[in-house]
ROPASE-907862 format. One line per field, with one value per atom (N, C-alpha, C): atom name; residue number from 1; x, y, z. Coordinates in pm, whole numbers. Each point is the difference from the previous one (the first is absolute). Layout:
// ROPASE-907862
a [CA,...]
k [NUM,...]
px [X,...]
py [Y,...]
pz [Z,...]
END
This chain:
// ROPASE-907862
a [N,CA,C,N,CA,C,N,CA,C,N,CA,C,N,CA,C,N,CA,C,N,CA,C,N,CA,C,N,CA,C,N,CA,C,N,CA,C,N,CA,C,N,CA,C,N,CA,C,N,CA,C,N,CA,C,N,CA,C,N,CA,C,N,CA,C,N,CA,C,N,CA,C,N,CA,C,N,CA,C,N,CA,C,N,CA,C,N,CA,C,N,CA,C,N,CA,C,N,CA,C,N,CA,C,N,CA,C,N,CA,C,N,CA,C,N,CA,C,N,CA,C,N,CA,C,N,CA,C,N,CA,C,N,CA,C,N,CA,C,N,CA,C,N,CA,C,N,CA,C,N,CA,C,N,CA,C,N,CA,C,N,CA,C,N,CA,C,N,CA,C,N,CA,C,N,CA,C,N,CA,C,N,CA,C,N,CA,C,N,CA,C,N,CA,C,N,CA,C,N,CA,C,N,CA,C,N,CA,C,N,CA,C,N,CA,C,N,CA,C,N,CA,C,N,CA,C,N,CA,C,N,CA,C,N,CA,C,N,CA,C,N,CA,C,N,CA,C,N,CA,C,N,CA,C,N,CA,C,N,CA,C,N,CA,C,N,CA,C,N,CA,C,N,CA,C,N,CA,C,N,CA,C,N,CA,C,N,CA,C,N,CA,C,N,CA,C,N,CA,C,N,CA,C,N,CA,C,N,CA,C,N,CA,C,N,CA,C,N,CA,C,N,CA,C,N,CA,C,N,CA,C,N,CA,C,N,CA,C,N,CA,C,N,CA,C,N,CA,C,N,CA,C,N,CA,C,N,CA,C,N,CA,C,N,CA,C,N,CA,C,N,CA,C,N,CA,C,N,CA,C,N,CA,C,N,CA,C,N,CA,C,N,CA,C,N,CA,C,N,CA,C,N,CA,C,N,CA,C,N,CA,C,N,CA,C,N,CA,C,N,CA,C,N,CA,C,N,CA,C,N,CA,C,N,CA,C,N,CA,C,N,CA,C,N,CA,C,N,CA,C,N,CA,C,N,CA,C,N,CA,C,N,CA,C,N,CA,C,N,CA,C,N,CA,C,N,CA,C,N,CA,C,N,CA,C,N,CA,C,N,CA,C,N,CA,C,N,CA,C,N,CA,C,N,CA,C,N,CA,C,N,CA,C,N,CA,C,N,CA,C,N,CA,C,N,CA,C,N,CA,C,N,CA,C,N,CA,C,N,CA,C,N,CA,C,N,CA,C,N,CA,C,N,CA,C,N,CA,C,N,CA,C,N,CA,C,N,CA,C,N,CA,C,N,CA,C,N,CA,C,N,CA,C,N,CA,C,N,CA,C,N,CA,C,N,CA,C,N,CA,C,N,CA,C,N,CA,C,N,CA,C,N,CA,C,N,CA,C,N,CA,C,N,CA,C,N,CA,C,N,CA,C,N,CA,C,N,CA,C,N,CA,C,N,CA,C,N,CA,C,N,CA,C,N,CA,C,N,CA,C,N,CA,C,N,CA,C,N,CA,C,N,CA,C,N,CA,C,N,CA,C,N,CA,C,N,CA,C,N,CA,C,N,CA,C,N,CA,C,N,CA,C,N,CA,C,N,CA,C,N,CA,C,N,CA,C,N,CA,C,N,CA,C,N,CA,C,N,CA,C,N,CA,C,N,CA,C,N,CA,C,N,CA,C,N,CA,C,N,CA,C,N,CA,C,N,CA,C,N,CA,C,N,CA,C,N,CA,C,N,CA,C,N,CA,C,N,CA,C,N,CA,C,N,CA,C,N,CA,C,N,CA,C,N,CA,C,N,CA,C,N,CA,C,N,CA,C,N,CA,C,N,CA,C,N,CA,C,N,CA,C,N,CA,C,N,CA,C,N,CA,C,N,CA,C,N,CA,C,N,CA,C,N,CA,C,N,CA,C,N,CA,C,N,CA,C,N,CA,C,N,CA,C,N,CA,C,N,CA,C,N,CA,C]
k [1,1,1,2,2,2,3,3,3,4,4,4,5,5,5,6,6,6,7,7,7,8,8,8,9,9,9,10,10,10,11,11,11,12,12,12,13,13,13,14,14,14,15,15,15,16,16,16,17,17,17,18,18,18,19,19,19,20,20,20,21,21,21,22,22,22,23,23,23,24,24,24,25,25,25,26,26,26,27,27,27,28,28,28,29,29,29,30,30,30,31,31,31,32,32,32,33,33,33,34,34,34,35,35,35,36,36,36,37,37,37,38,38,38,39,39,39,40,40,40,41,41,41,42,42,42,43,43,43,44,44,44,45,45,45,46,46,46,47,47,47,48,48,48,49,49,49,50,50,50,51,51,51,52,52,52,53,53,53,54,54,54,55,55,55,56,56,56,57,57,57,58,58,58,59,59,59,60,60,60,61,61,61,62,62,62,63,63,63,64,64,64,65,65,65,66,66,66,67,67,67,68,68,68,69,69,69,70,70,70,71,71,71,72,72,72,73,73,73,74,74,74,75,75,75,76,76,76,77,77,77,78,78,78,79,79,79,80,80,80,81,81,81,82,82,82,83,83,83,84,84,84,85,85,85,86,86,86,87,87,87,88,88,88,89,89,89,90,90,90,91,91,91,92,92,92,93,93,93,94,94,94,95,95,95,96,96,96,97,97,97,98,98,98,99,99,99,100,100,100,101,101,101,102,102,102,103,103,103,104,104,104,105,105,105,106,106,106,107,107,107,108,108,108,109,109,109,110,110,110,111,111,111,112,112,112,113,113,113,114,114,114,115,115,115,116,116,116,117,117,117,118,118,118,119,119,119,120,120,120,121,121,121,122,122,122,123,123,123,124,124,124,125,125,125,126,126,126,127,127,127,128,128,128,129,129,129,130,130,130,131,131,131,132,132,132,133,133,133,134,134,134,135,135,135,136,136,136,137,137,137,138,138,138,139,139,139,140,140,140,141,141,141,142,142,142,143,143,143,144,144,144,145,145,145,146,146,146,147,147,147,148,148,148,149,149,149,150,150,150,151,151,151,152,152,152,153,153,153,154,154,154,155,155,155,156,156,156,157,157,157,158,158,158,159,159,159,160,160,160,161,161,161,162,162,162,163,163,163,164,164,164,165,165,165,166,166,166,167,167,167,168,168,168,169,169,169,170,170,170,171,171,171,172,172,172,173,173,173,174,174,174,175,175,175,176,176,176,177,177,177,178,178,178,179,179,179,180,180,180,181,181,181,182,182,182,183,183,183,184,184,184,185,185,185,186,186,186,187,187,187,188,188,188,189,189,189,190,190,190,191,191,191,192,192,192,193,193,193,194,194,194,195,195,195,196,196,196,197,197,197,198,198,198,199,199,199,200,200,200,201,201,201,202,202,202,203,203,203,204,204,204,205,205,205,206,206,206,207,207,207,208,208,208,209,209,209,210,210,210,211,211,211,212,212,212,213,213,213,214,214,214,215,215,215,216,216,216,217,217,217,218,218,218,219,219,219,220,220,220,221,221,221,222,222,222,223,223,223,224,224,224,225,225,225,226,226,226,227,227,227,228,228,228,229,229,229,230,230,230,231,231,231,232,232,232,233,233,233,234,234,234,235,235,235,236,236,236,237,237,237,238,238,238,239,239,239,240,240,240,241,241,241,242,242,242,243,243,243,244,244,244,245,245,245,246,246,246,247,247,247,248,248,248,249,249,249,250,250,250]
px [16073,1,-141,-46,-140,30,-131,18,-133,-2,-141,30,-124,-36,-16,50,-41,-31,-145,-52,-18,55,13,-135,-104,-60,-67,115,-43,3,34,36,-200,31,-156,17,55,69,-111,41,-37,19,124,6,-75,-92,-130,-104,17,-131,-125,-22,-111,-52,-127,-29,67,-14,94,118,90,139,1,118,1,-35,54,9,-171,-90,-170,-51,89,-54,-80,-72,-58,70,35,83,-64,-122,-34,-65,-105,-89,69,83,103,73,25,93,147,75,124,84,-35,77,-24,-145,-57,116,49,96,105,42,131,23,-125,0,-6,-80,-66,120,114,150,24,25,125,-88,-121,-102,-8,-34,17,162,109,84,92,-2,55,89,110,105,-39,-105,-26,-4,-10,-63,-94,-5,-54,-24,-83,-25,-57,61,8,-70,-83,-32,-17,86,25,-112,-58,-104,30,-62,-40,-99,-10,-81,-174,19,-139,-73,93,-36,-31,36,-31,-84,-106,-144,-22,-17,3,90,78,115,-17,-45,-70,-120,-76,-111,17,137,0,80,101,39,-140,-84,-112,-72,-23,-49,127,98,74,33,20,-1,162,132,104,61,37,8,147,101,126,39,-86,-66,-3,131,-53,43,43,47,-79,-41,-60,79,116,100,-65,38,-6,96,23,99,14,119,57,22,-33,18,102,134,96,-27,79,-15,120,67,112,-65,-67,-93,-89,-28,-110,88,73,71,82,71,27,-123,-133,-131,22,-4,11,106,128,62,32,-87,-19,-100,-113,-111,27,149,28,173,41,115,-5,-50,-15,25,-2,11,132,19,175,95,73,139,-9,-25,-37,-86,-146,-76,46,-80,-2,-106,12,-106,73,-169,-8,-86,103,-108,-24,-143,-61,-49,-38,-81,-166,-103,-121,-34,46,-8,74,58,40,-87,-80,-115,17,149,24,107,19,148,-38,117,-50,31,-48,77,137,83,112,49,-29,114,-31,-77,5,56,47,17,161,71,116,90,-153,89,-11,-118,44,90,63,96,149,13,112,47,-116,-1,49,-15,110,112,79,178,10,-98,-5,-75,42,-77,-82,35,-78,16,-164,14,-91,32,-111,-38,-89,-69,21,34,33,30,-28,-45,155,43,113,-58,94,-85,10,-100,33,64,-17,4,110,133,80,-98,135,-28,86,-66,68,54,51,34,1,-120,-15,2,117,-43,5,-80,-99,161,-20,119,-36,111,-84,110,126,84,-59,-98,-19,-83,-26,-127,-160,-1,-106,-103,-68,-170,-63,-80,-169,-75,-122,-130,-51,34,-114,105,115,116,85,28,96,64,131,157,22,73,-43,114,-10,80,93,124,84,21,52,55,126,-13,174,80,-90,83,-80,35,-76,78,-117,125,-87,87,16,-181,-16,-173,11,113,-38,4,41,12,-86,-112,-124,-143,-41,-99,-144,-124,-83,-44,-66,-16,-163,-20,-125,13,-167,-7,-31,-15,43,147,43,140,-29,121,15,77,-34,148,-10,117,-26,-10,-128,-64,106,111,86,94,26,52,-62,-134,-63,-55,-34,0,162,101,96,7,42,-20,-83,-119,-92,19,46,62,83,117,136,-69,-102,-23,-33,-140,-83,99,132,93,70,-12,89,-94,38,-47,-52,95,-8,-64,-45,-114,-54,9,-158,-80,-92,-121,88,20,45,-151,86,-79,78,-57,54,128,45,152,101,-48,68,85,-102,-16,128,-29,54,132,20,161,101,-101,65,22,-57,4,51,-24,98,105,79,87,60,53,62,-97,-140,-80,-3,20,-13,-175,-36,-174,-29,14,-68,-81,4,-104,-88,-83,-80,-65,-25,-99,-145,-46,-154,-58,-112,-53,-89,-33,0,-162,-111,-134,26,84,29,7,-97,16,-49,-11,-11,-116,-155,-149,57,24,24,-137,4,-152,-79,-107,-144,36,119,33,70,46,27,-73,-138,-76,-74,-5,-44,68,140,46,8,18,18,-176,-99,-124,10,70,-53,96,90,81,-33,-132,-32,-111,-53,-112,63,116,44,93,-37,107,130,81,128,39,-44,62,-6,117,37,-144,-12,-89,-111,-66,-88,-170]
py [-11264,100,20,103,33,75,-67,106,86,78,118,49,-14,55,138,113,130,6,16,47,140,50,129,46,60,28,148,105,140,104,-68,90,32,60,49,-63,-32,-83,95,156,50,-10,-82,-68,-50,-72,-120,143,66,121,-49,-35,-71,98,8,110,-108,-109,-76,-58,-1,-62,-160,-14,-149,-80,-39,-78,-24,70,-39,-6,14,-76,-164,50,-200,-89,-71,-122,-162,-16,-127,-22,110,5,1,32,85,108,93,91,-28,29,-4,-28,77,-10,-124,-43,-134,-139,48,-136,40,97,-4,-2,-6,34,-239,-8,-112,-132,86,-103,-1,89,-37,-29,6,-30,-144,-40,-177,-41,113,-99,-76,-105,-52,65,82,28,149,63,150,-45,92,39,95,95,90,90,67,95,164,90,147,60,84,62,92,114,194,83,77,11,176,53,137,21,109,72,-63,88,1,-100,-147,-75,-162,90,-114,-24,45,-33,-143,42,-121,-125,58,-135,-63,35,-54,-47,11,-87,-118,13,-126,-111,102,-76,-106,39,-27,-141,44,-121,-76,16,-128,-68,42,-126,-6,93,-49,-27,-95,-46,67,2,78,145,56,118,114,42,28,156,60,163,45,162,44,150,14,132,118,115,127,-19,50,10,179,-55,197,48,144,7,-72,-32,-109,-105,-108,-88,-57,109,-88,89,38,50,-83,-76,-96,-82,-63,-97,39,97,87,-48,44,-5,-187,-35,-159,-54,62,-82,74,125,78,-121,-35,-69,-129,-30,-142,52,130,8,-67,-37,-77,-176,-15,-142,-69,-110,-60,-5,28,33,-112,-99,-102,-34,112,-3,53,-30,18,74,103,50,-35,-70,1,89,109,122,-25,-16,-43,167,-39,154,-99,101,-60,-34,44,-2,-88,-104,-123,-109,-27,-86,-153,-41,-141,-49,74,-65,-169,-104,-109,-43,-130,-75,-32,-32,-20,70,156,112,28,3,21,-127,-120,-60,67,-15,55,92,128,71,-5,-82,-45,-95,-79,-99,97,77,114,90,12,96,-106,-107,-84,55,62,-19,165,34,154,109,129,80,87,-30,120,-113,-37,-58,100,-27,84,-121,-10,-38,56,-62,48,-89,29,-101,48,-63,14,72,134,93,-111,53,-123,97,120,135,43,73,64,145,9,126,128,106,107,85,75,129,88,95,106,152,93,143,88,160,75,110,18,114,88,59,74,157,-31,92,73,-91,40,102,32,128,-37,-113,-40,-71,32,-78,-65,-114,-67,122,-50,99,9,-105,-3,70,48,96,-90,-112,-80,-19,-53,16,-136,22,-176,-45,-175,-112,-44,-47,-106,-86,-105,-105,5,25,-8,-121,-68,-146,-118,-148,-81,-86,-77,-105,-103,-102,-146,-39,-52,-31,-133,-112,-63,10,131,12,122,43,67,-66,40,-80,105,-37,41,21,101,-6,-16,-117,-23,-19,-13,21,-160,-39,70,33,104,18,4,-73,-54,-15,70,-12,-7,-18,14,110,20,170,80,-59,114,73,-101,71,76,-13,81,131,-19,133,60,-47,53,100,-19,44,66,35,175,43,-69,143,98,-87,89,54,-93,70,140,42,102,95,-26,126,32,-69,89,71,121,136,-67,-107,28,-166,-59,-113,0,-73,-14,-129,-21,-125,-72,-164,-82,-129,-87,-127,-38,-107,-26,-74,-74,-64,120,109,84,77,19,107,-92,-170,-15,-33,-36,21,148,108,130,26,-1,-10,-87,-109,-103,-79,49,-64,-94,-55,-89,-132,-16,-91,-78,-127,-71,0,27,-10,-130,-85,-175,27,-14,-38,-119,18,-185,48,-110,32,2,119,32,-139,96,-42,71,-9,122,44,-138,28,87,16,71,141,87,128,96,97,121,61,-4,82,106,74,105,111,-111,52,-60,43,-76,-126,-16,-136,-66,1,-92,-64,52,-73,-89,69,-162,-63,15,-120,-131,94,-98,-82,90,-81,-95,29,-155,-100,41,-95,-76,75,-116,-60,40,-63,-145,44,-117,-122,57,-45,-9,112,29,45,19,99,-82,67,-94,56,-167,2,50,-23,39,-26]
pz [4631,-107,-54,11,-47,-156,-70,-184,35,-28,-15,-174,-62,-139,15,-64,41,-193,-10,-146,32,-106,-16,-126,80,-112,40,-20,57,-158,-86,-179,11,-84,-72,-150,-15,-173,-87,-37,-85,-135,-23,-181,-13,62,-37,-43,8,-56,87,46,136,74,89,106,107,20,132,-18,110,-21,-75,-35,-83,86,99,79,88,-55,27,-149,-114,-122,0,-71,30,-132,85,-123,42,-80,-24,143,27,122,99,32,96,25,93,-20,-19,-85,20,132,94,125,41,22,55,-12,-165,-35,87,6,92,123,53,173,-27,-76,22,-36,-59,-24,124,40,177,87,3,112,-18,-109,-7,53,-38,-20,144,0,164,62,-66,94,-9,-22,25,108,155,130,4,-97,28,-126,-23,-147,76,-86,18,-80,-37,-111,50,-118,28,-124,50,-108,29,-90,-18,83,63,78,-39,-132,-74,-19,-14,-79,92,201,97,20,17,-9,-78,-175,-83,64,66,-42,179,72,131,-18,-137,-45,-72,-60,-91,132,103,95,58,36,103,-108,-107,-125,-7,25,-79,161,107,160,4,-54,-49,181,38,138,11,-66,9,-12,-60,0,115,60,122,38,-99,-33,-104,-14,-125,90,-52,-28,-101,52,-115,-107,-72,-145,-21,-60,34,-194,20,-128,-128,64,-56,30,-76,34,82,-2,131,112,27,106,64,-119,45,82,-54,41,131,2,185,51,-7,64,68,-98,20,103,4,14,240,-57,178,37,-62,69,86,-49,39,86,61,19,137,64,116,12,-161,-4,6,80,-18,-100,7,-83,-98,3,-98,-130,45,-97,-135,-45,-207,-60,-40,-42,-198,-48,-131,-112,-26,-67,-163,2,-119,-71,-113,-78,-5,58,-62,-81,-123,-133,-71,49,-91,103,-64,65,-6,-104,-6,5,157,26,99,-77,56,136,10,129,-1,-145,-55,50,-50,52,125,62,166,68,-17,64,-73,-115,-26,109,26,69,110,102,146,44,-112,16,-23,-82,7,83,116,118,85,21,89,26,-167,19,-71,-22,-24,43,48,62,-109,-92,-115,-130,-62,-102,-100,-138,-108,-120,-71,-92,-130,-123,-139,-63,-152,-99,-114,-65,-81,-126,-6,-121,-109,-148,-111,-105,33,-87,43,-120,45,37,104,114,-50,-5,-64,130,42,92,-89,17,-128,120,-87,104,-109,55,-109,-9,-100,-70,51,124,53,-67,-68,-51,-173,-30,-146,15,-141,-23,-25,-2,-111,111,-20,89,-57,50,-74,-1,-113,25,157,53,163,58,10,54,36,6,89,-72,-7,-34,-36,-131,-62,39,-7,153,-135,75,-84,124,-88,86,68,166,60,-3,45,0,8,-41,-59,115,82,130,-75,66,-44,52,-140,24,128,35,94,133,33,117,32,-103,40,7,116,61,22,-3,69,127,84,119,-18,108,31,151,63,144,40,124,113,1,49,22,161,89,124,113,104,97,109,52,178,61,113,28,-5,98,65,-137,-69,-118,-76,-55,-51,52,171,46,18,-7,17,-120,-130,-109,-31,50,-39,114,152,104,-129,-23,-91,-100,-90,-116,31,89,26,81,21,43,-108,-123,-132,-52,-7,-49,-140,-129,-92,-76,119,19,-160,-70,-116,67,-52,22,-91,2,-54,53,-31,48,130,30,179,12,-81,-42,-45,-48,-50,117,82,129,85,35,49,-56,-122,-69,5,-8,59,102,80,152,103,-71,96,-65,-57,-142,42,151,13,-50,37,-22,-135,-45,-94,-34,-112,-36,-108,88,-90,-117,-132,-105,-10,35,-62,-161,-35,-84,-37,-75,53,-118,-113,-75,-103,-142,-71,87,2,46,151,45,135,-54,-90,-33,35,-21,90,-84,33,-50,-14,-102,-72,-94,-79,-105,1,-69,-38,-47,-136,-57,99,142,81,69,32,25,-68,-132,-107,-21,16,-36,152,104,86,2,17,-36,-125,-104,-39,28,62,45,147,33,123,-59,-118,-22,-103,-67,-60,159,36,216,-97,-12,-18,123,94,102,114,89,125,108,40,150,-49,-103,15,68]
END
């Protein structure tokens, strides 16, 4: 059984207000991505690491490849305007590989996912074909939809929300990455997806819970520092959290 890391780092992460994507932000004399290529590349039971990049942005990221020596390192994929595009991209590059393999799809942009949770979810792929990562909400969870029968608007034009329904705060969870499976299933599931006319982009557990519904999808659990570079304040905080060494592997 072979694991391959497929980091997904094809977004332009325009919420960061940045001229470059998050994921070449520098966090504590590094790029962002660096930490994440540089988890599964250390980690023993990777085989292999993938990285899907944006057109624009391969150049840079075949330079930081060449400076960092990453010996597992052995794909640099296009990335498609979606991000379940990207991830199709990813998962053609390797359709040749035995029915056995595992592809583990990470986001570039959570730069501190540990050895903990990667060993979690290569030990789950033993007895499961599709595992995902998520942290137990602490916050009740609202299901809010916009009135769409009334008369009345916000100033910005949008249609003010009530609450539909309130589910049981313990059985709502966070999704964090890597989310993980066996190839054939995951390419099975965007064959079907990409023939429904009425397809949205989800995340990659999503795709394959619609698409392949018979399949059971394993939870492990992630971790809150396993978060997703969003804004400017995510990078300070995770910087001082390696400078205080709060953070895994570092």
């Amino acid at each position: 059984m072979k694991n391959i890391a497929v980091v997904l780092a094809g977004g332009m992460g325009k919420r960061m207000c940045s001229q470059v994507p998050k994921q070449f932000l520098m966090l504590s004399g590094r790029t962002v991505i660096e930490y994440s290529i540089e988890r599964f590349n250390s980690h023993p039971s990777i085989d292999e690491v993938c990285v899907v990049i944006h057109p624009e942005w391969r150049e840079k990221m075949e330079g930081i490849i060449e400076k960092n020596c990453w010996q597992k390192l052995k794909k640099v994929v296009d990335g498609g305007e979606e991000r379940y595009m990207s991830t199709l991209n990813a998962v053609m590059a390797y359709i040749d590989e035995p029915d056995d393999t595992n592809l583990l799809i990470h986001d570039a942009a959570r730069p501190m996912v540990s050895s903990e949770i990667i060993d979690r979810v290569v030990a789950t792929l033993q007895t499961h074909e599709a595992v995902g990562v998520a942290v137990p909400s602490t916050d009740t969870v609202w299901e809010v939809h916009p009135d769409f029968n009334g008369d009345m608007k916000l100033k910005d034009g949008e249609l003010p929300r009530f609450i539909a329904r309130i589910p049981e705060r313990k059985l709502m969870w966070r999704a964090q990455t890597p989310q993980a499976f066996r190839l054939p299933l995951i390419r099975d599931a965007y064959q079907r997806a990409l023939q429904d006319a009425m397809f949205q982009a989800t995340d990659d557990c999503g795709v394959v819970r619609k698409y392949m519904p018979g399949t059971k999808i394993a939870v492990v659990e992630g971790e809150e520092i396993n978060m997703k570079v969003t804004t400017p304040q995510d990078i300070d905080f995770l910087g001082k959290c390696l400078e205080n060494n709060n953070c895994p592997n570092k």
